[in-house]
C-alpha positions in Angstrom: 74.3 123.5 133.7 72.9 127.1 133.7 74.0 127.4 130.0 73.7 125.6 126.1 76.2 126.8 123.8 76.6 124.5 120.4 78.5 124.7 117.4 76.6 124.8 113.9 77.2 122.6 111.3 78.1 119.2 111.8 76.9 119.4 115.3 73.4 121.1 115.5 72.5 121.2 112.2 72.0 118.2 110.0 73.8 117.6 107.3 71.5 119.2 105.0 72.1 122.7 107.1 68.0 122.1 108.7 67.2 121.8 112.3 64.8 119.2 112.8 61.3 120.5 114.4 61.8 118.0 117.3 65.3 120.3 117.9 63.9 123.4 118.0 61.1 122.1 120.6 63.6 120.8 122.6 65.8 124.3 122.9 62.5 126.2 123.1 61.7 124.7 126.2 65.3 125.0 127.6 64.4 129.1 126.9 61.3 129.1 128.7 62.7 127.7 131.7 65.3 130.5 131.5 68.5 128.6 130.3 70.5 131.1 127.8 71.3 129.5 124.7 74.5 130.2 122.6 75.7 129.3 119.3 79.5 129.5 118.2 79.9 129.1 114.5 82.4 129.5 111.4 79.8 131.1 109.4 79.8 135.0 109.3 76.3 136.4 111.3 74.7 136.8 107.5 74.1 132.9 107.4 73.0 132.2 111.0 70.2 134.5 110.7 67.6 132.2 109.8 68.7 129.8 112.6 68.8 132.6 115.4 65.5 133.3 114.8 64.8 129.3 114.4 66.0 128.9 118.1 66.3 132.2 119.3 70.0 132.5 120.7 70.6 134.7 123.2 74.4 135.0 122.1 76.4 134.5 118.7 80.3 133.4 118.6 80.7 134.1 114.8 83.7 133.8 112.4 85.4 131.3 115.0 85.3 134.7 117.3 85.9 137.5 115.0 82.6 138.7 115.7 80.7 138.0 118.7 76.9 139.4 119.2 75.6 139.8 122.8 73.0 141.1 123.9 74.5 144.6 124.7 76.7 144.9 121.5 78.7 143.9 119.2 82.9 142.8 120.5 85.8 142.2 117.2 88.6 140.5 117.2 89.8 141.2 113.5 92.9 140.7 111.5 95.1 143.9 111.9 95.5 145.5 108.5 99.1 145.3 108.0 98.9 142.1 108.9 96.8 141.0 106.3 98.9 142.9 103.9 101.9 140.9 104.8 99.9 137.5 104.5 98.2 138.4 100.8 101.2 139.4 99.6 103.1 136.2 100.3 99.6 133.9 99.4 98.3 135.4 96.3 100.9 134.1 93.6 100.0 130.4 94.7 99.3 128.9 91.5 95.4 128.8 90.6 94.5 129.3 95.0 91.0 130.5 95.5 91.3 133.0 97.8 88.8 135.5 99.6 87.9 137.8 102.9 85.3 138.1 105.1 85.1 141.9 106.0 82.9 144.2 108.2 81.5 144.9 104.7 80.9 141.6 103.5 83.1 139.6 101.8 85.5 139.6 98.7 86.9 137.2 96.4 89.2 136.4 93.7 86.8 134.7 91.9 83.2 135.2 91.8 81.0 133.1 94.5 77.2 134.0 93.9 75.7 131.5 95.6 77.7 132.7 99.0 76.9 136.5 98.1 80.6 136.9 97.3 81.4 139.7 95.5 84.9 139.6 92.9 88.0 141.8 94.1 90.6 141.7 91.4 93.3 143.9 93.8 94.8 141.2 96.2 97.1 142.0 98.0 95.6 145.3 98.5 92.9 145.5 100.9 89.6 145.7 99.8 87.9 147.6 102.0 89.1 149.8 105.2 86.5 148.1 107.9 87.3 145.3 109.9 89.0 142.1 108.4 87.8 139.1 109.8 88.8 136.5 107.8 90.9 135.4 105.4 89.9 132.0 103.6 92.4 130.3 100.4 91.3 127.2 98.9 92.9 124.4 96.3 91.3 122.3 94.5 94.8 120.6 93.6 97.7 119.2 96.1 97.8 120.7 99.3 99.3 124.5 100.2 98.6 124.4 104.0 102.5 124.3 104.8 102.6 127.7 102.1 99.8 129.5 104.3 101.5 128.7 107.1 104.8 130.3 106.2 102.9 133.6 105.3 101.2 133.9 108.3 101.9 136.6 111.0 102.5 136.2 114.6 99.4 138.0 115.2 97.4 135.4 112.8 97.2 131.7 113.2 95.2 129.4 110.5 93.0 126.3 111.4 91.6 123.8 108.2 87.6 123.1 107.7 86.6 119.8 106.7 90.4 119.2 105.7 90.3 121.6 102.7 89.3 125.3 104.0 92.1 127.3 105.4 90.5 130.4 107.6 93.4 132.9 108.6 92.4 135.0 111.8 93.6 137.0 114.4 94.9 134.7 117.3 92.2 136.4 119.4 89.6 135.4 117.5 88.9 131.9 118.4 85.9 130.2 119.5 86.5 130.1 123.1 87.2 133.4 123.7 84.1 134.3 122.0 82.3 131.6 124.3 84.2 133.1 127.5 82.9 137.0 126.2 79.3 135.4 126.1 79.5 134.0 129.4 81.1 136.5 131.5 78.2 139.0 129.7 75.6 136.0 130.9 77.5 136.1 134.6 77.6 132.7 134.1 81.0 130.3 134.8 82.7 128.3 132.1 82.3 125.1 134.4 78.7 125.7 134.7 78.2 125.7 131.0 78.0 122.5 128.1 79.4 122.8 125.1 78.2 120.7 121.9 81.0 120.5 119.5 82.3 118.4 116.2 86.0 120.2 114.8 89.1 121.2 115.9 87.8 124.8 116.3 85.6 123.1 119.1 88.1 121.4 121.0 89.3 124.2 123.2 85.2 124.5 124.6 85.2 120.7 124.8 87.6 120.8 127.2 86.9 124.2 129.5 83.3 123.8 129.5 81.8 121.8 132.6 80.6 119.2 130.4 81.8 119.0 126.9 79.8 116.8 124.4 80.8 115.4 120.9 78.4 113.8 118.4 79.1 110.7 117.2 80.1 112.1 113.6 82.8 114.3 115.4 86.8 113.8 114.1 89.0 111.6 116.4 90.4 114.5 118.1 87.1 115.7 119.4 85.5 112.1 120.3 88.9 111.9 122.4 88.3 115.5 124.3 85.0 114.7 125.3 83.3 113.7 128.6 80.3 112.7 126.7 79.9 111.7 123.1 75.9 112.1 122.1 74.2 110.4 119.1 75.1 112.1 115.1 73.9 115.4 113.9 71.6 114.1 111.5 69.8 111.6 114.6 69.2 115.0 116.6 71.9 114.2 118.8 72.6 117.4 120.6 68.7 117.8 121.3 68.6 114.1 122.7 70.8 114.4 124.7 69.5 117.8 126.5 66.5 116.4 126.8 67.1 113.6 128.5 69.7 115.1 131.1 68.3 118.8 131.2 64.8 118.9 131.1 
């Protein structure tokens, strides 16, 4: 394998969002010897700072491919504005939905969310800002309203669910694998000589068209199912075990 690309949470990160000091060991040596490491993630590039410079990622996949950071630039994949126009307008009566954007100026929401650096938009369905939209995430604390979301969405937009309660709303180019095949063909490196460390649904797709694809232990069904390997939890370092013992 000339490449390491891994999701985030669930997968490299414990459960309590750390990487262990034994992990980051482990993927500093695969950098010195000159092995590129990626990271394709949910979370917007705000909340993977501290991890990037943790293990020094040559590459980010970020927003499930809405924003993907190589080393020459910056490639987005946003939600076309009259697109997400259409969608707010048909989600935004749902009764008591929590409902907010991830934008290329940070991100907005219907209610307040401090502790995410969320800041309150009272105008949905208008847009609340005129850069990029990357994102558009609803929430219920009540009975479910993914079959609602679905009938709002565009055919430009698809929707995928986080730890079964999330929906994320994004343009269908913006998934993780195309993000993964932008940072490879940047790296010059083939899919099949690439492993991929994944948990969700969102990591299936890499699961399957990387050379080796690798689910931890804590991974849903559909994931264990897709992959060659299935490596220990992400709270027993499984991802970093398992490089070291068939990398190094």
């Amino acid at each position: 394998m000339k490449a390491i690309i891994t999701d985030l949470d669930r997968t490299l990160l414990r459960t309590d969002k750390s990487i262990s000091e034994y992990t980051c060991a482990v993927l500093k040596k695969c950098h010195d010897r000159g092995m590129p490491l990626m990271a394709a993630t949910a979370r917007p590039e705000r909340a993977v700072l501290t991890y990037r410079s943790q293990v020094g990622f040559d590459a980010l996949t970020t927003l499930n491919g809405a924003r993907i950071i190589l080393p020459s630039g910056v490639l987005e994949n946003g939600i076309a504005p009259r697109s997400a126009e259409a969608i707010l307008r048909r989600v935004v009566d749902i009764p008591d939905v929590a409902l907010s954007m991830e934008t290329g100026e940070g991100a907005f929401s219907n209610k307040p969310i401090p502790e995410w650096n969320f800041r309150a938009f009272e105008g949905f369905p208008a847009l609340p800002t005129e850069s990029t939209i990357y994102k558009i995430l609803l929430s219920h604390e009540g009975e479910t309203i993914q079959p609602e979301v679905e009938r709002a969405l565009t055919p430009d937009t698809y929707m995928t669910v986080a730890e079964g309660k999330l929906i994320q709303v994004m343009s269908t180019a913006a998934t993780k694998w195309n993000g993964i095949r932008a940072m490879l063909e940047a790296a010059g490196i083939h899919n099949r000589e690439a492993i991929y460390f994944g948990d969700d649904y969102d990591d299936i797709e890499a699961i399957k068209n990387c050379g080796t694809g690798v689910a931890v232990s804590n991974a849903i069904a559909e994931a264990l199912a897709a992959a060659d390997i299935v490596a220990q939890s992400n709270d027993m370092d499984g991802v970093a075990h398992y490089i070291e013992k068939n990398l190094l």
